[in-house]
N, C-alpha and C positions, 0 to 999 in steps of 0.2 A: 573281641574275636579270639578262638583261644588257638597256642601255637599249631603249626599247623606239624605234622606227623612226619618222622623221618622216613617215609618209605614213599614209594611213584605208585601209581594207580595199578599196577600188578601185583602191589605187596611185596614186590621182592627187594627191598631195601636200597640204601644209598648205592649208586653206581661209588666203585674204588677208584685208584688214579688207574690211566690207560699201562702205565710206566713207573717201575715202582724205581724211587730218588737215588739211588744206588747202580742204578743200570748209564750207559753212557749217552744213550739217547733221549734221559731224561733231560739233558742239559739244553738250554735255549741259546739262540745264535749270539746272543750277547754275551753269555757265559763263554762262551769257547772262543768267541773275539777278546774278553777280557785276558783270559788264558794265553791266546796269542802275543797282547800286549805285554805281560808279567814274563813271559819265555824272552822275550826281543829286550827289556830291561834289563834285566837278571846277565843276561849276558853281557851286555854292554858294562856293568855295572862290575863285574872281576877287573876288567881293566882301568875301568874308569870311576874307582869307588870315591875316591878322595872327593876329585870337581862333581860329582852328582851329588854328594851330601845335602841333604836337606831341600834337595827338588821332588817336588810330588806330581807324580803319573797318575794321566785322567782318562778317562773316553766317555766321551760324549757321542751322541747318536746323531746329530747332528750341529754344523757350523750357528752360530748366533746368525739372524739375516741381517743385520751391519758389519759390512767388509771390512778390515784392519785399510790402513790404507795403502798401504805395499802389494795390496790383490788386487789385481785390476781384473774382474769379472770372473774369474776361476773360483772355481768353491775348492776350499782347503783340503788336504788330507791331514794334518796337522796343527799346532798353532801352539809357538813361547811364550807365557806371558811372565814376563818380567817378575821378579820382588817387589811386592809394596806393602810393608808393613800394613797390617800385623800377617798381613797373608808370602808364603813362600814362593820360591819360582816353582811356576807350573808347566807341563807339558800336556795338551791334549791330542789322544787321537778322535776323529770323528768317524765311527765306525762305518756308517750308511754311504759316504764318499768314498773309501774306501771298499766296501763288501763291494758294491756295483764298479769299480773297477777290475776285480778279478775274478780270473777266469775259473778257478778250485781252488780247493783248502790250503793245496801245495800254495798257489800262486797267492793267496791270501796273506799267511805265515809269512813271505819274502817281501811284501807290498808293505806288510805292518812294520816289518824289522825294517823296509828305508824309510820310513816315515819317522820312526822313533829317532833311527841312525840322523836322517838332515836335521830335527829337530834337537839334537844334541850336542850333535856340528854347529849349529848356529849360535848355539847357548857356549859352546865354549870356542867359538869364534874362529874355527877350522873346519878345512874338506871333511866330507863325509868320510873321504876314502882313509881321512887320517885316523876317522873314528874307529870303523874296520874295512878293513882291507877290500872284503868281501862285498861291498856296499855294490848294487847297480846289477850282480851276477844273476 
């Protein structure tokens, strides 16, 4: 069979992208979710550079379906997983429990920043409030 022609049954060639990669709305929700994550890090991370070293930030789209066993029916917004050789301590966001919690981008941004906040709280075994001040606002 021989290949088959780049052009659609009008001849008029490949359709382009709708949005050329450069514009802001070319970006998919998980891009600007990740974005959100790396802004709520980033900050956290002026004050708290030293105890983050070497913990790697994740997001996942959603939670694994076997519960840690500290959850009792709640689907997570977050989740610590400890150091185990040869892998680092991890932090994940799960973007999809999250996105459907909030109400816009504002409220999105503020939803990810406490999620990263308890999750970093927990990992250095203090309030979130001790983490920043701002936590809960």
């Amino acid at each position: 069979m021989p290949p088959r022609p780049r052009r659609d049954r009008r001849d008029r060639g490949v359709r382009g992208p709708l949005l050329p990669a450069d514009l802001p709305g070319y970006r998919t929700r998980g891009d600007l979710f990740d974005e959100l994550v790396l802004d709520a890090v980033e900050r956290l991370e002026r004050r708290w550079s030293t105890q983050l070293e070497g913990v790697e930030f994740a997001v996942e789209d959603v939670p694994p379906s076997d519960p840690a066993p500290w959850e009792r029916g709640e689907v997570p917004l977050g989740r610590l997983f400890p150091a185990e050789p040869p892998l680092p301590t991890r932090i994940v966001v799960y973007r999809r429990p999250v996105e459907t919690r909030a109400d816009d981008r504002d409220d999105l941004a503020h939803l990810v920043h406490d999620v990263v906040v308890e999750q970093v709280a927990h990992l250095l075994g203090v309030e979130p409030e001790e983490v920043d001040p701002r936590h809960g606002e």
